[in-house]
KOLGU-4560 file (N, C-alpha, C; in nm, 3 decimals, padded with zeros to 5 digits):
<recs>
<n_xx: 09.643 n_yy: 00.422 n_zz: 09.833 ca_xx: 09.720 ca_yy: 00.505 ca_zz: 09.741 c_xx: 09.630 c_yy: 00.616 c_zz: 09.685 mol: A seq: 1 type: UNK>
<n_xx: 09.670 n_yy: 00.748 n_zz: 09.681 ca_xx: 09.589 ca_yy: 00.860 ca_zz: 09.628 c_xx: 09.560 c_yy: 00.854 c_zz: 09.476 mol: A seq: 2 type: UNK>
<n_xx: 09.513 n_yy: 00.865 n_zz: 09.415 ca_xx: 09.472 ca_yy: 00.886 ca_zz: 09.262 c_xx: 09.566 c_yy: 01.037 c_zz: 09.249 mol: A seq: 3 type: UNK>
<n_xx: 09.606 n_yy: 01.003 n_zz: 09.094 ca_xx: 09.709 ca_yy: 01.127 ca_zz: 09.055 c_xx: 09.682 c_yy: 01.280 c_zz: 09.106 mol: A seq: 4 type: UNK>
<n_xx: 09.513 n_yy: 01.251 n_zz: 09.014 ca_xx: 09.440 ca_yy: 01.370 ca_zz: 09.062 c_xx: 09.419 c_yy: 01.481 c_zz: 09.206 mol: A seq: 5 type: UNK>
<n_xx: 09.410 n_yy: 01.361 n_zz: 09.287 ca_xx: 09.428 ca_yy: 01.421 ca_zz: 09.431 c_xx: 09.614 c_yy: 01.429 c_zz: 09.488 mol: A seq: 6 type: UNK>
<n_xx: 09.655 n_yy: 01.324 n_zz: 09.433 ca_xx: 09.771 ca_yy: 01.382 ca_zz: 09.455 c_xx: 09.829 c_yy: 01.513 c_zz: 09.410 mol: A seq: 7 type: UNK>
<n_xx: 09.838 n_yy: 01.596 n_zz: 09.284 ca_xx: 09.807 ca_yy: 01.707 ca_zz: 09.247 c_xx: 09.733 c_yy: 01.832 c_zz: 09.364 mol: A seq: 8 type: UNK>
<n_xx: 09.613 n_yy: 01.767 n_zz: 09.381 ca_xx: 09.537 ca_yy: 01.871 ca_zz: 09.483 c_xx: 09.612 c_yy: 01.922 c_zz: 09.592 mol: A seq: 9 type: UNK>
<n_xx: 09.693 n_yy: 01.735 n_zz: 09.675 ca_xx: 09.741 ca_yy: 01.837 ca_zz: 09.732 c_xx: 09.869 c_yy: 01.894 c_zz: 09.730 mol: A seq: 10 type: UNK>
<n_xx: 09.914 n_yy: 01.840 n_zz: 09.639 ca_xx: 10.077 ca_yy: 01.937 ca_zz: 09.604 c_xx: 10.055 c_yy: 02.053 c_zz: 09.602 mol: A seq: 11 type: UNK>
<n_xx: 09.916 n_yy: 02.098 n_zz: 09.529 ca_xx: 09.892 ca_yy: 02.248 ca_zz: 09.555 c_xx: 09.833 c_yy: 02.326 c_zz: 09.628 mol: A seq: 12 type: UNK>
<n_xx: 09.757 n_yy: 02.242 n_zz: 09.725 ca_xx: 09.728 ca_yy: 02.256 ca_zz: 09.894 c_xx: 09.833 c_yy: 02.295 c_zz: 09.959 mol: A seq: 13 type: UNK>
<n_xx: 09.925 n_yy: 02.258 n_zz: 09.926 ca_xx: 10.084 ca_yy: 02.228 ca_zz: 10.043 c_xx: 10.139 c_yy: 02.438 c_zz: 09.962 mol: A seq: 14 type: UNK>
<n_xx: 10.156 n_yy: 02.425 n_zz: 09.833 ca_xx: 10.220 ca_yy: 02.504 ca_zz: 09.763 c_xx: 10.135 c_yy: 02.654 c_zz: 09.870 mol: A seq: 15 type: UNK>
<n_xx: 10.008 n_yy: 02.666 n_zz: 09.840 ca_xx: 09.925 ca_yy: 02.774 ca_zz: 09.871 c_xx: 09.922 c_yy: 02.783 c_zz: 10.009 mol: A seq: 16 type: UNK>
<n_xx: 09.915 n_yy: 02.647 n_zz: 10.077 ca_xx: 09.969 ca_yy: 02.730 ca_zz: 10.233 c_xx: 10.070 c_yy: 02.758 c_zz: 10.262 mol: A seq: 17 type: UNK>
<n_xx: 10.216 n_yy: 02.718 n_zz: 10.196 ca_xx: 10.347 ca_yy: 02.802 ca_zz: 10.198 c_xx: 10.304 c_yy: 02.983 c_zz: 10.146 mol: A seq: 18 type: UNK>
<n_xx: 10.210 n_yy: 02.958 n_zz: 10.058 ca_xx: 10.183 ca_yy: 03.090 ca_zz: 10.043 c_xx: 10.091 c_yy: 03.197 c_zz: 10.146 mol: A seq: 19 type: UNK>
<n_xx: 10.056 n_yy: 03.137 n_zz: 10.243 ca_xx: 09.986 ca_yy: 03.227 ca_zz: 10.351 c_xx: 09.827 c_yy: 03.149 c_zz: 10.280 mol: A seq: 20 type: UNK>
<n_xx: 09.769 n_yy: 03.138 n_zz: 10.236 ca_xx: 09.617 ca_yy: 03.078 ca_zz: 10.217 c_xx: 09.639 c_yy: 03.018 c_zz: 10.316 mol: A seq: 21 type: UNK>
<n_xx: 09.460 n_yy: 02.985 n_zz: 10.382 ca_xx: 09.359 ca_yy: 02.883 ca_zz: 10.431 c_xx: 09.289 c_yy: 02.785 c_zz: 10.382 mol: A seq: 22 type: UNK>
<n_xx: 09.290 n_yy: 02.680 n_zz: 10.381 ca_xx: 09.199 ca_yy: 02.559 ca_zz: 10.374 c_xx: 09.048 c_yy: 02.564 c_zz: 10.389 mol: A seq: 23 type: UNK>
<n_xx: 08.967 n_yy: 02.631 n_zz: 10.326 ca_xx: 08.824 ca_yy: 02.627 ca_zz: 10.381 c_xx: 08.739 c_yy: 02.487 c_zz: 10.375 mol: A seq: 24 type: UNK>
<n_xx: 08.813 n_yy: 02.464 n_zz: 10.232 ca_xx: 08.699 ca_yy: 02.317 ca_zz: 10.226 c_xx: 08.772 c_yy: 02.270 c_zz: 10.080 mol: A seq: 25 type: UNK>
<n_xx: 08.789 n_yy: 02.105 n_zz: 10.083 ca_xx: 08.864 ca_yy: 02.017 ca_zz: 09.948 c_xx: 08.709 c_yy: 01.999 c_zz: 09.879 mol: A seq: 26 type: UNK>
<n_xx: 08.759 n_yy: 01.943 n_zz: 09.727 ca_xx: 08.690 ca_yy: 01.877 ca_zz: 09.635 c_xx: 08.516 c_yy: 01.878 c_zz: 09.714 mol: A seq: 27 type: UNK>
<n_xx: 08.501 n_yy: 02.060 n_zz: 09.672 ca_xx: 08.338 ca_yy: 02.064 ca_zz: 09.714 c_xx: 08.287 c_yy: 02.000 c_zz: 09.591 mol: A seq: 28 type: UNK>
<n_xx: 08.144 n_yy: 01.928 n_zz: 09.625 ca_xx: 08.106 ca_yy: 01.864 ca_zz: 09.502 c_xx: 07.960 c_yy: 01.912 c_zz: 09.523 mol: A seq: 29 type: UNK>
<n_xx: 07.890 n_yy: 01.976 n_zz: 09.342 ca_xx: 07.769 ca_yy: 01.967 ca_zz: 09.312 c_xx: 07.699 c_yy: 01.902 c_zz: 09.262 mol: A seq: 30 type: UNK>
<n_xx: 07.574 n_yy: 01.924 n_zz: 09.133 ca_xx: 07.576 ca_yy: 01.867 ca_zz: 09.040 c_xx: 07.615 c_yy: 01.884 c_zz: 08.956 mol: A seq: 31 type: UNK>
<n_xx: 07.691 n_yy: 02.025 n_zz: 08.911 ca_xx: 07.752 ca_yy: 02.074 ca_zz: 08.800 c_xx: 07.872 c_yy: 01.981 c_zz: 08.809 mol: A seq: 32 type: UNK>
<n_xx: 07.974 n_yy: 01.980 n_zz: 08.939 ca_xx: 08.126 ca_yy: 01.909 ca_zz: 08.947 c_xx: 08.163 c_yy: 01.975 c_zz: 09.067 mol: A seq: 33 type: UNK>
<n_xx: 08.273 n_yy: 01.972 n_zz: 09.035 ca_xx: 08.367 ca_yy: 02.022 ca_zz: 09.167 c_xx: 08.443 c_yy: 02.102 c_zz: 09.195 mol: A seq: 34 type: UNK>
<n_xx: 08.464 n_yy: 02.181 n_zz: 09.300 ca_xx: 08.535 ca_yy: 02.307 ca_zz: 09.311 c_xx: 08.686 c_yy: 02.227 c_zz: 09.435 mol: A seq: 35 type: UNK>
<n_xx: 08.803 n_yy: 02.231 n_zz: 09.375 ca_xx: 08.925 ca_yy: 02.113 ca_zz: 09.399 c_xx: 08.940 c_yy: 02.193 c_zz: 09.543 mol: A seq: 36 type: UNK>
<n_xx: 08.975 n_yy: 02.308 n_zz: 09.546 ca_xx: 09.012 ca_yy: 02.379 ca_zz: 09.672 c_xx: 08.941 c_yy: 02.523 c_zz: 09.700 mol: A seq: 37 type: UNK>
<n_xx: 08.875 n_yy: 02.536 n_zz: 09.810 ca_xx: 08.828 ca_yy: 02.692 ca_zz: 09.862 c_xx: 08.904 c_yy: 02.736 c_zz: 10.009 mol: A seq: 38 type: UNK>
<n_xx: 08.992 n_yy: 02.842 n_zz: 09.935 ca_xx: 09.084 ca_yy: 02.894 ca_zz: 10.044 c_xx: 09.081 c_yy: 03.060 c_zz: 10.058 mol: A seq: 39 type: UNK>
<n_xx: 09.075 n_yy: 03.098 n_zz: 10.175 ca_xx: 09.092 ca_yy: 03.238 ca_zz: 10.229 c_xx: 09.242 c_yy: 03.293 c_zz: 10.206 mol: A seq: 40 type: UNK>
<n_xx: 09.237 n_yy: 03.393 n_zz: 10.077 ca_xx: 09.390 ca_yy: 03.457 ca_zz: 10.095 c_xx: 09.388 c_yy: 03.590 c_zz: 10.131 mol: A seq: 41 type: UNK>
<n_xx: 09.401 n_yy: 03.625 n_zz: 10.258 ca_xx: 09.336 ca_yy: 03.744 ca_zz: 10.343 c_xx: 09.237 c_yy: 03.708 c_zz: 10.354 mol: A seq: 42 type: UNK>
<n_xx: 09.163 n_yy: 03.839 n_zz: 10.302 ca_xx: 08.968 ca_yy: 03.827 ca_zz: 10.355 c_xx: 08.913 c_yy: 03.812 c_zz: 10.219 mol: A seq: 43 type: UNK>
<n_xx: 09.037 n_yy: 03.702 n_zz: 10.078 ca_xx: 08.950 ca_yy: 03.683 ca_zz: 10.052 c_xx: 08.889 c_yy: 03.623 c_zz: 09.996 mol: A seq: 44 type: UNK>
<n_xx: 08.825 n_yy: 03.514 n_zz: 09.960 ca_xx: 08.773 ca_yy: 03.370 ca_zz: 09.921 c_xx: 08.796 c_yy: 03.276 c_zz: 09.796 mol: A seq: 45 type: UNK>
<n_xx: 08.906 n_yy: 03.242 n_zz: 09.790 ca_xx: 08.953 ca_yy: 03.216 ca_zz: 09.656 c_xx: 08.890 c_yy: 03.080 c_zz: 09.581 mol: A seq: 46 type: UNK>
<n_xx: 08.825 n_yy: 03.042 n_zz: 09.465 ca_xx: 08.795 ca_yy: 02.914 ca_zz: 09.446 c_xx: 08.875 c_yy: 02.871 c_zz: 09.358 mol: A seq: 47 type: UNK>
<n_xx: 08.957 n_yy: 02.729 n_zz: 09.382 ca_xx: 09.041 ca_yy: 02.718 ca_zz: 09.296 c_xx: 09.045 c_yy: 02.574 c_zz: 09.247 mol: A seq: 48 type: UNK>
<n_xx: 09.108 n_yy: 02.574 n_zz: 09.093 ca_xx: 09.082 ca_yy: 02.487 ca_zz: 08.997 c_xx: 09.214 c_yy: 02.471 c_zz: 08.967 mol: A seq: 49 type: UNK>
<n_xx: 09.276 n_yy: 02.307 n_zz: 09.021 ca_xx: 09.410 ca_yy: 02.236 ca_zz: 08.988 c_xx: 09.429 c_yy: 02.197 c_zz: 08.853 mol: A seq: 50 type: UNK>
<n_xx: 09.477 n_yy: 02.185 n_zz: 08.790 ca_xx: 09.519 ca_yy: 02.125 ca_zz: 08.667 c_xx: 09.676 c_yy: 02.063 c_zz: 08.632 mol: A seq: 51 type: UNK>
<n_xx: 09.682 n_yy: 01.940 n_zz: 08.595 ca_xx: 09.804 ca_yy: 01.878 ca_zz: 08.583 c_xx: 09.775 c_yy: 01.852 c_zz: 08.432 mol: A seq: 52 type: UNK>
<n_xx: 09.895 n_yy: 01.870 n_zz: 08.335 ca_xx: 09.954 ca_yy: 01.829 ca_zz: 08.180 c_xx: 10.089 c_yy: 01.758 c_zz: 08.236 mol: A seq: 53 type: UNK>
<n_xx: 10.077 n_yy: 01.657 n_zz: 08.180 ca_xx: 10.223 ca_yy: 01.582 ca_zz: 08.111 c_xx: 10.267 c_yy: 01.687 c_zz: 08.015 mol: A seq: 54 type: UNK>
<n_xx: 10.230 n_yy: 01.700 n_zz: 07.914 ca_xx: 10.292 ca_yy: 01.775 ca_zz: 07.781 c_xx: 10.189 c_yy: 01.880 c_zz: 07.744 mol: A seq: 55 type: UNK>
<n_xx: 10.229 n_yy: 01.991 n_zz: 07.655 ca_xx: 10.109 ca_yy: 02.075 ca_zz: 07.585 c_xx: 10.091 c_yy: 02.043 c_zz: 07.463 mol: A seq: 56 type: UNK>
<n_xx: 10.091 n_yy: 01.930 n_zz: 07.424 ca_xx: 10.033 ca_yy: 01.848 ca_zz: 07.288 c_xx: 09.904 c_yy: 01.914 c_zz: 07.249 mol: A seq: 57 type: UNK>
<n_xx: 09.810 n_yy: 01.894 n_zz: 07.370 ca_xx: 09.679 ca_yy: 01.957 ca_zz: 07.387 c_xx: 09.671 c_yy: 02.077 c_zz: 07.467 mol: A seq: 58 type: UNK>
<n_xx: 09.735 n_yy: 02.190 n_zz: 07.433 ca_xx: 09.746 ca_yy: 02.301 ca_zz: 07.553 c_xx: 09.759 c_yy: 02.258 c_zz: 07.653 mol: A seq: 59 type: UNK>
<n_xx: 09.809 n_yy: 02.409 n_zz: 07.750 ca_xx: 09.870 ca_yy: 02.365 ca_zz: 07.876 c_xx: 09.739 c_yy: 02.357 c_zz: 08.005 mol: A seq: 60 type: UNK>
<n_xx: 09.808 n_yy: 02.351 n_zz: 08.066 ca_xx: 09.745 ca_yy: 02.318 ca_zz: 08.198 c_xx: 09.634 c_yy: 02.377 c_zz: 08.244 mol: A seq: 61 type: UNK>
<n_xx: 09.686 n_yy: 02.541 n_zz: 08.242 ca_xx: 09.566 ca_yy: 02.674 ca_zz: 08.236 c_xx: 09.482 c_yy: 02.681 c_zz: 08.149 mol: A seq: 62 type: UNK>
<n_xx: 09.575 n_yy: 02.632 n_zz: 08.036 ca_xx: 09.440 ca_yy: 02.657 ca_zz: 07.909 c_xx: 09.326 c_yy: 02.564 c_zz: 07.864 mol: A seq: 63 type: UNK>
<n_xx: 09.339 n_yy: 02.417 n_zz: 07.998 ca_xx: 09.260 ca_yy: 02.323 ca_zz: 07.961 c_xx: 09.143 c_yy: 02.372 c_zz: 08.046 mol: A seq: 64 type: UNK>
<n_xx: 09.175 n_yy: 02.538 n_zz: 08.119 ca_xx: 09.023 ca_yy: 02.564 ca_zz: 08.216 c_xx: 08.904 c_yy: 02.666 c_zz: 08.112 mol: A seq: 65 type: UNK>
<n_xx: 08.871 n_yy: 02.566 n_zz: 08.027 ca_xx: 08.845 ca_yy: 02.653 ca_zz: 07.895 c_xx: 08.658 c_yy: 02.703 c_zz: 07.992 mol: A seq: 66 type: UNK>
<n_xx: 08.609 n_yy: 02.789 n_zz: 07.876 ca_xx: 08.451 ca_yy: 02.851 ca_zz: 07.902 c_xx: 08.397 c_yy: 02.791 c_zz: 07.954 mol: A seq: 67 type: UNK>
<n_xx: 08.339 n_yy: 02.659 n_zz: 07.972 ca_xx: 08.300 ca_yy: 02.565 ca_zz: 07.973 c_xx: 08.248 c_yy: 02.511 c_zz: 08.137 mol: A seq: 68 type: UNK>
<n_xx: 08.433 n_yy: 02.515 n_zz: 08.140 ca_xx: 08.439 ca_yy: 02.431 ca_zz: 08.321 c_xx: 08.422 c_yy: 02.577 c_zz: 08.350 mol: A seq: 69 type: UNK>
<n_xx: 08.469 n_yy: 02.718 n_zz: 08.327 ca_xx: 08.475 ca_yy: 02.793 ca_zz: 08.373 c_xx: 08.349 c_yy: 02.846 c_zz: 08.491 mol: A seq: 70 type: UNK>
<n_xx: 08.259 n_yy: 02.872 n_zz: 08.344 ca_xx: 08.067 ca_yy: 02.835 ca_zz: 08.394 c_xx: 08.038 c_yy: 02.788 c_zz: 08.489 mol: A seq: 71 type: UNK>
<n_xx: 08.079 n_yy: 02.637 n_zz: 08.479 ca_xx: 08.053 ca_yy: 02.514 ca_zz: 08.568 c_xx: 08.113 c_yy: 02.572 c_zz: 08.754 mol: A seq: 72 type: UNK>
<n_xx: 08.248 n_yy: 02.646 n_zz: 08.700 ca_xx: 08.282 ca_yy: 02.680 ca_zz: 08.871 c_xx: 08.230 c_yy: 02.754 c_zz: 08.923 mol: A seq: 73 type: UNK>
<n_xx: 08.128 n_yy: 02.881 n_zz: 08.804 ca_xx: 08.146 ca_yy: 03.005 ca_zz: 08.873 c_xx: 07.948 c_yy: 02.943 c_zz: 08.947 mol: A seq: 74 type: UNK>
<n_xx: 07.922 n_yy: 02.890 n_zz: 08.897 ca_xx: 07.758 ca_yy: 02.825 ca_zz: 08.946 c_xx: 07.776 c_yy: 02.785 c_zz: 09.029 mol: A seq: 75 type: UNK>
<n_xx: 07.908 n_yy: 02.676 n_zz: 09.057 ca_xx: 07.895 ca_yy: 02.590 ca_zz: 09.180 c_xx: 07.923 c_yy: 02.689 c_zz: 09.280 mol: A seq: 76 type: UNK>
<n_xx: 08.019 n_yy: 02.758 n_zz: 09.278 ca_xx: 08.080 ca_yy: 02.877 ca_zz: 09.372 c_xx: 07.925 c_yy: 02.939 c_zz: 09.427 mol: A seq: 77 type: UNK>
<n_xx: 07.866 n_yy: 03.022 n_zz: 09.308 ca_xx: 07.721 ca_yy: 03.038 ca_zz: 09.399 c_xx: 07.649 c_yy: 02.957 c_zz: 09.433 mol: A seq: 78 type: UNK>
<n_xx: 07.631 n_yy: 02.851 n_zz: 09.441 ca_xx: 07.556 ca_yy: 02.751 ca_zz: 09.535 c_xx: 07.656 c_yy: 02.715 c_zz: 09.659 mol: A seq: 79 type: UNK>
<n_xx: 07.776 n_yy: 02.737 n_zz: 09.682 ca_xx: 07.884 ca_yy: 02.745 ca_zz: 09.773 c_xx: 07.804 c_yy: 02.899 c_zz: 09.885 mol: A seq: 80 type: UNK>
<n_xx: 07.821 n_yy: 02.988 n_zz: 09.807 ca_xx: 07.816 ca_yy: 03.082 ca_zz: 09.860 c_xx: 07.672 c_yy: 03.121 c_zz: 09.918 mol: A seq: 81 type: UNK>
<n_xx: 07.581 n_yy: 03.047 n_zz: 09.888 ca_xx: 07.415 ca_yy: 03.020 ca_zz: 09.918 c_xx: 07.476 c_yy: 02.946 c_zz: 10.055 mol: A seq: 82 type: UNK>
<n_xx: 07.529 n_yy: 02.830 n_zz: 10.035 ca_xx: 07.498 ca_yy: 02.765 ca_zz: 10.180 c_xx: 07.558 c_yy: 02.800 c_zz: 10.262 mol: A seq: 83 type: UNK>
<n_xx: 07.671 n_yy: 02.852 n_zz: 10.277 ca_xx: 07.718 ca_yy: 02.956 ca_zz: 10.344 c_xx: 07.704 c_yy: 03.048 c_zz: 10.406 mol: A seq: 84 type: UNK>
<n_xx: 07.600 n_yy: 03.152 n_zz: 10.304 ca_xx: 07.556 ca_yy: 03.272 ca_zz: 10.330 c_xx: 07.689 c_yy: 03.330 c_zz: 10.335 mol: A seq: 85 type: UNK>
<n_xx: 07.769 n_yy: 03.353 n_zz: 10.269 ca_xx: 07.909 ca_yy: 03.432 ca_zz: 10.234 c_xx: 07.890 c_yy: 03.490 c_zz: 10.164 mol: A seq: 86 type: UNK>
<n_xx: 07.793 n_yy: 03.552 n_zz: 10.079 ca_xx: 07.807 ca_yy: 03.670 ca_zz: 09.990 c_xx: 07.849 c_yy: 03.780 c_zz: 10.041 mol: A seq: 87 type: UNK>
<n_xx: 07.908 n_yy: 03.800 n_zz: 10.118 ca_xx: 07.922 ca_yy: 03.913 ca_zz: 10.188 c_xx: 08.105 c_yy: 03.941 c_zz: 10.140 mol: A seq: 88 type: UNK>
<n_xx: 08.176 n_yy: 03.820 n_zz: 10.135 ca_xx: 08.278 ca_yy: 03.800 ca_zz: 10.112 c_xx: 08.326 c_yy: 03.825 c_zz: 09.964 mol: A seq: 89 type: UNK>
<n_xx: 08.457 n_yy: 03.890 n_zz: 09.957 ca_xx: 08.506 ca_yy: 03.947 ca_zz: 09.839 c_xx: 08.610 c_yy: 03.776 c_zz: 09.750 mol: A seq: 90 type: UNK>
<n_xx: 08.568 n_yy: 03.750 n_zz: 09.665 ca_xx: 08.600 ca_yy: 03.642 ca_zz: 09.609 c_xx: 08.645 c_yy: 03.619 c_zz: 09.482 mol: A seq: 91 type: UNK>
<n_xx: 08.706 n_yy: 03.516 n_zz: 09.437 ca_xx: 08.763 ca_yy: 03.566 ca_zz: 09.301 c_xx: 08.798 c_yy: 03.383 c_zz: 09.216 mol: A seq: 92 type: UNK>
<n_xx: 08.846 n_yy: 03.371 n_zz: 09.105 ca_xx: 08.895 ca_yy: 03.229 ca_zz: 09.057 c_xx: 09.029 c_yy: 03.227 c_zz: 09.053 mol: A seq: 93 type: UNK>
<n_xx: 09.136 n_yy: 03.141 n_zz: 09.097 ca_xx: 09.205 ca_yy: 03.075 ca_zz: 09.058 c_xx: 09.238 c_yy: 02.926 c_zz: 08.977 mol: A seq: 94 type: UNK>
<n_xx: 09.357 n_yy: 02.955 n_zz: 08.921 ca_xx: 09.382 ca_yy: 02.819 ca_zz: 08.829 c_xx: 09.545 c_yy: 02.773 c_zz: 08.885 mol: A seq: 95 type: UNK>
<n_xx: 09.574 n_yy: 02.691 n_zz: 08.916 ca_xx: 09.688 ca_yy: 02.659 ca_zz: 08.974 c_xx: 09.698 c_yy: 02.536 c_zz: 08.861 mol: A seq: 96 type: UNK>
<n_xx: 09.812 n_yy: 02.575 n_zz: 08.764 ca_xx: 09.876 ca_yy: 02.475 ca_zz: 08.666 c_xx: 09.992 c_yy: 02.391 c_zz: 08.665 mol: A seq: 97 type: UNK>
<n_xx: 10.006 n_yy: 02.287 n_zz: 08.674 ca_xx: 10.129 ca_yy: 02.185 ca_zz: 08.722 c_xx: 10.178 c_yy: 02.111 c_zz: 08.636 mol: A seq: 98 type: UNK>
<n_xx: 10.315 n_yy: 02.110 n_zz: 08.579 ca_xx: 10.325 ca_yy: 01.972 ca_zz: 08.502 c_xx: 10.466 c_yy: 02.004 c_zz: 08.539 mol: A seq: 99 type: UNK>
<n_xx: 10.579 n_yy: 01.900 n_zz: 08.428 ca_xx: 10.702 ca_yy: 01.885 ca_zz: 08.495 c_xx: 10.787 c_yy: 01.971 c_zz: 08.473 mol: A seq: 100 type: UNK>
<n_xx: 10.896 n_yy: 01.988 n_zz: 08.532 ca_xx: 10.992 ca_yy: 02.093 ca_zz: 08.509 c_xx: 11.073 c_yy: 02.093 c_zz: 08.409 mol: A seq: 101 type: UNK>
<n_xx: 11.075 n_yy: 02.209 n_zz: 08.334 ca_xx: 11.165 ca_yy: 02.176 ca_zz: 08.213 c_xx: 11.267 c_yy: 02.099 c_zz: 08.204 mol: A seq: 102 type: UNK>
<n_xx: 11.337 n_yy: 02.118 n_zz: 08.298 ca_xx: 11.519 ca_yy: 02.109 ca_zz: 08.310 c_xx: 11.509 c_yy: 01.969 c_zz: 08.388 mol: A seq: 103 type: UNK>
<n_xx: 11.381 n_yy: 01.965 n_zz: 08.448 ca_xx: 11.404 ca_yy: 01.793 ca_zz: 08.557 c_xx: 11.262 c_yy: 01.766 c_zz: 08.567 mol: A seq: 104 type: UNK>
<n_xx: 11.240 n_yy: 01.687 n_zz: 08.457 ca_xx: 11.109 ca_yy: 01.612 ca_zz: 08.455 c_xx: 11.092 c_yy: 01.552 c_zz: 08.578 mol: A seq: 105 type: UNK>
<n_xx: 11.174 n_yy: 01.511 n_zz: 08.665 ca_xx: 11.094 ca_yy: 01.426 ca_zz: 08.782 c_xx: 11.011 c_yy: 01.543 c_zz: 08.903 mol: A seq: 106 type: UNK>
<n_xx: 11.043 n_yy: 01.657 n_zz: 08.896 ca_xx: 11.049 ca_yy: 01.739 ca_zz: 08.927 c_xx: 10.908 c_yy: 01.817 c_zz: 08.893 mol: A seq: 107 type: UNK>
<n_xx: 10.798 n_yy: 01.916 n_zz: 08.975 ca_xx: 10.706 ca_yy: 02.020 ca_zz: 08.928 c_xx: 10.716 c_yy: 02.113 c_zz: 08.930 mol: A seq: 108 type: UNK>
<n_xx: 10.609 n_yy: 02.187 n_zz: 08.841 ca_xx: 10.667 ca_yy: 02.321 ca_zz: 08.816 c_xx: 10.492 c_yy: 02.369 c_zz: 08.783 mol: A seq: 109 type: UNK>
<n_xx: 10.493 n_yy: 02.472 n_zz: 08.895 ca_xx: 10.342 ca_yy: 02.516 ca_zz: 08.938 c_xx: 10.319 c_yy: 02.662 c_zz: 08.936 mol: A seq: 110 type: UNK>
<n_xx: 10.245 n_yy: 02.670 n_zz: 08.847 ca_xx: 10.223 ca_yy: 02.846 ca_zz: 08.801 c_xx: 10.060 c_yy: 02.870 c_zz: 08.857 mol: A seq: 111 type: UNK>
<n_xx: 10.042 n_yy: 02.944 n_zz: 08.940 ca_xx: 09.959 ca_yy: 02.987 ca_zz: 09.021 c_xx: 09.878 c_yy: 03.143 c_zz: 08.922 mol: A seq: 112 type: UNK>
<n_xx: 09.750 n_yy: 03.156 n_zz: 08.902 ca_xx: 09.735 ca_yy: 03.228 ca_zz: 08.799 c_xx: 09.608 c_yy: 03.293 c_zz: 08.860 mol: A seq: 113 type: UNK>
<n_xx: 09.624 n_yy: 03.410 n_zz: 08.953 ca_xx: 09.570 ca_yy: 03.459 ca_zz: 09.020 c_xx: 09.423 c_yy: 03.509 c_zz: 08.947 mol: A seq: 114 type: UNK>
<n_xx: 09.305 n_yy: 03.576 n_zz: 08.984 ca_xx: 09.227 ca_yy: 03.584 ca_zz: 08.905 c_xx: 09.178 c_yy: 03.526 c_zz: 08.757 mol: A seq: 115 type: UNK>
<n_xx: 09.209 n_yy: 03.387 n_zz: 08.738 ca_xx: 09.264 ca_yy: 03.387 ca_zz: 08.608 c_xx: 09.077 c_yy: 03.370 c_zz: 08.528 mol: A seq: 116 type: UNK>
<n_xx: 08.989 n_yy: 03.392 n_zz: 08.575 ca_xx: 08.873 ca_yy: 03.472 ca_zz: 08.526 c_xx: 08.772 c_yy: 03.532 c_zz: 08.594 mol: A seq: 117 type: UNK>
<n_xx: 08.631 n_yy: 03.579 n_zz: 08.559 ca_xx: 08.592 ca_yy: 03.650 ca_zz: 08.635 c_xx: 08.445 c_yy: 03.620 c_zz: 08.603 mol: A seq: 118 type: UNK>
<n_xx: 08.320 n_yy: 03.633 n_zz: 08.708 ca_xx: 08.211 ca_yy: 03.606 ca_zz: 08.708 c_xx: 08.139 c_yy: 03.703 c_zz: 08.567 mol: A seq: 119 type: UNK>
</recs>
């Protein structure tokens, strides 16, 4: 059985290749943490950070990708981009936010938040 977490990942694996993205590589892991999905949308290298809320008791979904983890992605991304040797590549952050649908809780509802910061 998948853990919630990865189940999430790939609901939004599935979502982003309906959207034309590539799969480069799942749950890269450093020592900082982990980068959930790295996908090519065109030429160009997106690193992206899933997030699931039940409720916004504690802010929403996007807003739980506070300064913090932000840091944490944009480091790992360059140690991504070291072993690679992809600096060459035009790249950017995503935050893909999930929780339930207003109208039909059994139901998701996934707001995709293009650039949603910047190195």
């Amino acid at each position: 059985m998948l853990s919630k977490g990865l189940a999430y990942e790939n609901m939004a694996l599935k979502y982003l290749q309906n959207q034309k993205l590539t799969l480069i590589e799942k749950n890269f892991r450093t020592r900082l943490g982990e980068i959930d999905l790295i996908m090519k949308d065109g030429e160009t290298l997106t690193f992206i950070e899933v997030r699931y809320r039940k409720s916004t008791t504690h802010g929403s979904a996007s807003e739980s990708v506070n300064l913090m983890k932000q840091e944490k992605l944009i480091k790992s991304a360059k140690i991504f981009l070291t072993q690679k040797n992809w600096w060459h590549l035009n790249s950017r952050f995503d935050v893909i936010a999930i929780s339930p649908a207003t109208l039909k809780p059994s139901q998701h509802e996934i707001n995709w938040h293009k650039a949603a910061f910047t190195c």
